[in-house]
KEDO-474909 format. One record per atom (N, C-alpha, C, CB): residue in one letter; x, y, z. Coordinates in steps of 0.2 Angstrom, whole numbers, plus 2048, in hexadecimal, padded with zeros to 3 digits. Atoms other than C-alpha are relative to their C-alpha. Glycine has a CB too. Example, Ala and Ser with C-alpha at 12.3 -4.5 7.8 and 13.67 -1.06 7.14 Angstrom:
// KEDO-474909
a8047FA800
a83E7EA827
a804806800
a7FB800806
s7FC7FA7FF
s8447FB824
s7FC805803
s8028027F9
***
This chain:
// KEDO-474909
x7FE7FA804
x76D7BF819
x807802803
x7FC806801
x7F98037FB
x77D7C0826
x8057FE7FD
x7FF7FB803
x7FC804802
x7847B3820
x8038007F9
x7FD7FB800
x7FE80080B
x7837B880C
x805805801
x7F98037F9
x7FC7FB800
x78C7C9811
x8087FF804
x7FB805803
x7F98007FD
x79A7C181D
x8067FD7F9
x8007FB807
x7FF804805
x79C7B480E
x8038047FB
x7FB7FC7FE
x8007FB805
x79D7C3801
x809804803
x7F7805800
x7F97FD7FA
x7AA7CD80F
x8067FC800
x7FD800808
x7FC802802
x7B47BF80E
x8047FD7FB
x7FE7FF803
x7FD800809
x7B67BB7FD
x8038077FE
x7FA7FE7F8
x7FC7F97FE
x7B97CE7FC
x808800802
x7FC802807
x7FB7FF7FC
x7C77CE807
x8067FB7FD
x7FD7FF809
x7FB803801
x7CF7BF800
x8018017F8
x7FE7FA802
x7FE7FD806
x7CF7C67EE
x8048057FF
x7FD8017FE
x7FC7FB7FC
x7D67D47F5
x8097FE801
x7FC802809
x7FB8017FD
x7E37CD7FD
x8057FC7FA
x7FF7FC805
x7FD804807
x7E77C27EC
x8038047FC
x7FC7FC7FC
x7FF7FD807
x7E77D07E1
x806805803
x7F88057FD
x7FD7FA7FB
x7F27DB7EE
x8077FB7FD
x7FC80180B
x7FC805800
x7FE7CB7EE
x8037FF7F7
x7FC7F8804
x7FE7FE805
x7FD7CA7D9
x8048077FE
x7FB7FE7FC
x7FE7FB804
x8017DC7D6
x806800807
x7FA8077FE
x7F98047FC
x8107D77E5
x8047FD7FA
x7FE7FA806
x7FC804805
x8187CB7D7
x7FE8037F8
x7FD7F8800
x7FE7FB807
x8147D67C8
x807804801
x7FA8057FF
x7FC7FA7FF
x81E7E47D0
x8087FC800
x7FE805808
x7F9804801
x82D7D67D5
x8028007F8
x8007F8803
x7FD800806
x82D7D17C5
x8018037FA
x7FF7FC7FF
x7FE7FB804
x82D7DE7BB
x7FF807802
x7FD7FF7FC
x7FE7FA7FA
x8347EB7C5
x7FF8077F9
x80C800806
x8017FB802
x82F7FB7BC
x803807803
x7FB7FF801
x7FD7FC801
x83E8057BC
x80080A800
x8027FC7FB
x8027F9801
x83A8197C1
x8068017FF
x7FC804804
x7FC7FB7FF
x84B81E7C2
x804800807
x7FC8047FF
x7FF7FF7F6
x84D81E7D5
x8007F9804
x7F9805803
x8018047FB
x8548107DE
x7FC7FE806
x804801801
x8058027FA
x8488067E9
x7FA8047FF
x804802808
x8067FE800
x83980F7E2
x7FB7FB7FB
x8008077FE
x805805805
x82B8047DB
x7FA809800
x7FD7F5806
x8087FE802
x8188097D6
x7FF800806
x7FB7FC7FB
x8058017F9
x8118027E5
x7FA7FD7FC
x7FE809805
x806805803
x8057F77DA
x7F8800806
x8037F77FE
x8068067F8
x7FE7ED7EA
x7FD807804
x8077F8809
x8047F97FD
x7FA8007F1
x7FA8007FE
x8038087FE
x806801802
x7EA7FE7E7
x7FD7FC804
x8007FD7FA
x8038057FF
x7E57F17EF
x7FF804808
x8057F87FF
x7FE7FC7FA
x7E87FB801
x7F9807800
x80A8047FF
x8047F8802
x7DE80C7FC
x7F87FC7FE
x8058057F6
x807806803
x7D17FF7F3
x7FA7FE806
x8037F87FC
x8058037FA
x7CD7F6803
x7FF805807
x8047F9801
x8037FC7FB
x7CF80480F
x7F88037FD
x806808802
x8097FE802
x7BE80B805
x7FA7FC7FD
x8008057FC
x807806801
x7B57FA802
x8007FD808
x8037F87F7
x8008047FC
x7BA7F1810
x802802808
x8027FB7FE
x7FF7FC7FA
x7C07FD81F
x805800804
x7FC7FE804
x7F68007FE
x7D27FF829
x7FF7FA802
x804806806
x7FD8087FF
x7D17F0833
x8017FB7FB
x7FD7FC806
x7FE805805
x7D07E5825
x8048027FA
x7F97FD7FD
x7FB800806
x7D97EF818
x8087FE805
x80080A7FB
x7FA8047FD
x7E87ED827
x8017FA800
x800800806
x7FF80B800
x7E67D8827
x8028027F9
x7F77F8801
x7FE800805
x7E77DB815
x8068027FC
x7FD8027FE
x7F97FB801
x7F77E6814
x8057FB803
x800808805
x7F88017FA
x8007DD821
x8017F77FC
x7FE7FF80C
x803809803
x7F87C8817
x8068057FA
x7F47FC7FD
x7FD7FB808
x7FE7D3808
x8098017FF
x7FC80B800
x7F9801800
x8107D680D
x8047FA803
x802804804
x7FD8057FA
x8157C7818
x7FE7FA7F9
x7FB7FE809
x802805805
x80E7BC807
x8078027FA
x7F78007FE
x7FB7FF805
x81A7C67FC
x808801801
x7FD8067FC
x7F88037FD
x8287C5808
x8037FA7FF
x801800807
x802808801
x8267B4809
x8047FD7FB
x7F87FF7FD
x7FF802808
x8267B07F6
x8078047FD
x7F98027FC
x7FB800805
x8317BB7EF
x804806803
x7FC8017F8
x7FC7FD7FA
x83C7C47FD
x8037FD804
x7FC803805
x7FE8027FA
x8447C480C
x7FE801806
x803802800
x8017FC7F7
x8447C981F
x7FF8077FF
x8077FF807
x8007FA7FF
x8487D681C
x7FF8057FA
x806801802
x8057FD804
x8407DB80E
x7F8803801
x7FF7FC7FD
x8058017FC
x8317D7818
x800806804
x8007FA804
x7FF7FB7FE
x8367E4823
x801807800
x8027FE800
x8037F9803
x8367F281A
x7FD8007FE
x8008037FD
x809802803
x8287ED811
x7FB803806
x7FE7F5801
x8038007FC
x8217EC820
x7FD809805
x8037FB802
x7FF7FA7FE
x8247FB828
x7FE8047FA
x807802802
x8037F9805
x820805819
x7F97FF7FE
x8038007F8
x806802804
x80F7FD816
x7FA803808
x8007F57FD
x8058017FC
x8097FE829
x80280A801
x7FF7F9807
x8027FD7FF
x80E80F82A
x7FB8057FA
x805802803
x8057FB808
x806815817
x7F87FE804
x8027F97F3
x8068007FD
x7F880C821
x7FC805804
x8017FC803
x8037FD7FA
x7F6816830
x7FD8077FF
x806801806
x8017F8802
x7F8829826
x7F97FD7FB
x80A8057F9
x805800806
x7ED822819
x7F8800804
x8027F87F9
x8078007FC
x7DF81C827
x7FE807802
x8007FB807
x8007F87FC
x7E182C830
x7FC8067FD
x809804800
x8037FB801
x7DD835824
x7F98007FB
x8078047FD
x805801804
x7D082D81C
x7FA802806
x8017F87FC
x8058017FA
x7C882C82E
x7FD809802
x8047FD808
x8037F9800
x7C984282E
x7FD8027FC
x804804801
x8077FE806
x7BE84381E
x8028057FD
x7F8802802
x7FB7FC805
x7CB850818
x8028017F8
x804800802
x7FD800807
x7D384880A
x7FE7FA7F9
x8077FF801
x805804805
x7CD8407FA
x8067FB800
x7FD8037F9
x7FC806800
x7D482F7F4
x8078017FE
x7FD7FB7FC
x7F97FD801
x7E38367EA
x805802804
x7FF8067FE
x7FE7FE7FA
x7E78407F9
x8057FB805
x7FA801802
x7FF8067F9
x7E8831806
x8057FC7FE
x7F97FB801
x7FE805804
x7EF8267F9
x8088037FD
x7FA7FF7FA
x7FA7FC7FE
x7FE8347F6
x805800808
x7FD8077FF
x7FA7FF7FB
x803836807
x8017FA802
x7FF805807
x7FE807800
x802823809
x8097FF7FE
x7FB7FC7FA
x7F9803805
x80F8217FC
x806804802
x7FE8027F8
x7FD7FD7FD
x81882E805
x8037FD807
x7FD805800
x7FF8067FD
x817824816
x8037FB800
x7FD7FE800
x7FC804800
x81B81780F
x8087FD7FE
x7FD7FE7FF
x7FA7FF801
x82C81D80A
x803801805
x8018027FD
x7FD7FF7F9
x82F82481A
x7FF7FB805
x7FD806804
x8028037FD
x829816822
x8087F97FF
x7F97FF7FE
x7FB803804
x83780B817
x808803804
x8008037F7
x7FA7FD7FF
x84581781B
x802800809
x7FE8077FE
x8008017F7
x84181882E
x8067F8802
x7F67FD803
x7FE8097FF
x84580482E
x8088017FE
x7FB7F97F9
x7FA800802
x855809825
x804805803
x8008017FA
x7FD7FD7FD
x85B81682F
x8027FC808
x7FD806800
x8048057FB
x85680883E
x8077FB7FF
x7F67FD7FE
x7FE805803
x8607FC835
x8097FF800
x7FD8007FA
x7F97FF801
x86F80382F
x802803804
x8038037FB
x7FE7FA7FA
x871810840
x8018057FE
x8067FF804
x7FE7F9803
x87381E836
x7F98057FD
x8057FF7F9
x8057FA803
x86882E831
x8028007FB
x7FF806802
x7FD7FE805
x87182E823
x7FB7FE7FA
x8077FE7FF
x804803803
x86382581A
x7FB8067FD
x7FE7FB804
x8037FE800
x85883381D
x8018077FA
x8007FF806
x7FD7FB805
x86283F80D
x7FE7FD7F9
x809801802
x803803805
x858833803
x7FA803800
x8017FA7FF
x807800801
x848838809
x7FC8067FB
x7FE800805
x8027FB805
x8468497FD
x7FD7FB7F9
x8078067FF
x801804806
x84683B7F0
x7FC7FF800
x8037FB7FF
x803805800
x83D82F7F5
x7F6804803
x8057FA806
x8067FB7FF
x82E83E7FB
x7FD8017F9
x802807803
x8037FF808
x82C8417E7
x7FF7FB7FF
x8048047FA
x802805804
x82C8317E3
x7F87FE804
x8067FA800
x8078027FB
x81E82D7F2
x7FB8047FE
x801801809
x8077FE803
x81283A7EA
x7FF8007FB
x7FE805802
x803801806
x8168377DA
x7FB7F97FE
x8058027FA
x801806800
x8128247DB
x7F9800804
x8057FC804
x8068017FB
x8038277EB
x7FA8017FB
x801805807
x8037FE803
x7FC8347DF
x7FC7FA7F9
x8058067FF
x802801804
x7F98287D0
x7FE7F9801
x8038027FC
x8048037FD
x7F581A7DB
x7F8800803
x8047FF803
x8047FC7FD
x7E98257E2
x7FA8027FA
x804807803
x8047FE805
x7E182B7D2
x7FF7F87FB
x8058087FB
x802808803
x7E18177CB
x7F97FF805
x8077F9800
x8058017FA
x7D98137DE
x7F68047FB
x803806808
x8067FC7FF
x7CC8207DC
x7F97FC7FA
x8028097FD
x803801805
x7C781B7C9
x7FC7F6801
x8078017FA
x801805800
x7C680B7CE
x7FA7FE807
x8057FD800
x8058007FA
x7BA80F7DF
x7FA8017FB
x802805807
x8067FB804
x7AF8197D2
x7FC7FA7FC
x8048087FA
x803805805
x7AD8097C7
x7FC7FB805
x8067FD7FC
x8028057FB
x7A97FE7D7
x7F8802800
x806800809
x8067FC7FF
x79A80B7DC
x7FC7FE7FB
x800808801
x806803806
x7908057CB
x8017FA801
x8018017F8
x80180A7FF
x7937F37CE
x7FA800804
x8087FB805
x8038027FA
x78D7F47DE
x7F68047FD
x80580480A
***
């Protein structure tokens, strides 16, 4: 029985990581234009939110971090990667955090993620270029982080709700 459940856990995890990696090259290639330079959806966020509540922080982390380093990879740079990166492990940490205090629902978590992970972006870019000056963007990039987390959040949820009948 063991064996059927790691087997399952692991196909799991690697569909995960596939689907995280496709909605990575959706977003490249058809950048979905808000308005606001350097703001995407955050597609592959689904996939992040999804697996923190099927499959648990340490593995939604492997997934996040497989998830960025595959779409750097492919259709990036270094330094693409890099803020990628930076924006994914900190959306990670606020999002575990707060999932671990039982406070906030998935919306919630999945908002200040997307908030995170814009500050997380920016950080790298103040880091980068030596300047705060980066940081006169961040009023922006806060509305966009919870209008994006928020409806990442509210797809998540719909899609956790659907999982619970499967199972």
């Amino acid at each position: 029985m063991r064996r059927e459940s790691t087997a399952k856990k692991i196909a799991l995890f690697g569909m995960l990581v596939a689907l995280g990696f496709v909605f990575s090259f959706v977003e490249f290639m058809l950048p979905i234009n808000l308005g606001i330079p350097g703001v995407k959806l955050g597609l592959a966020n689904l996939v992040t939110v999804v697996a923190l509540y099927t499959m648990g922080p340490t593995e939604t982390l492997i997934i996040s971090v497989v998830r960025v380093m595959l779409a750097g990879f492919t259709f990036g740079s270094i330094s693409m990667m890099l803020y990628s990166m930076a924006g994914a492990l900190l959306s990670f940490a606020v999002m575990a955090l707060l999932k671990k205090s039982g406070r906030f629902g998935v919306v919630g978590i999945s908002t200040a993620g997307g908030v995170a992970h814009n500050a997380g972006q920016l950080i790298v870019a103040a880091a980068v270029l030596e300047t705060a000056n980066t940081f006169y963007y961040f009023p922006i990039l806060l509305v966009a982080g919870v209008l994006t987390g928020a409806v990442i959040g509210f797809v998540s949820k719909l899609i956790l709700e659907r999982l619970k009948h499967i199972k």
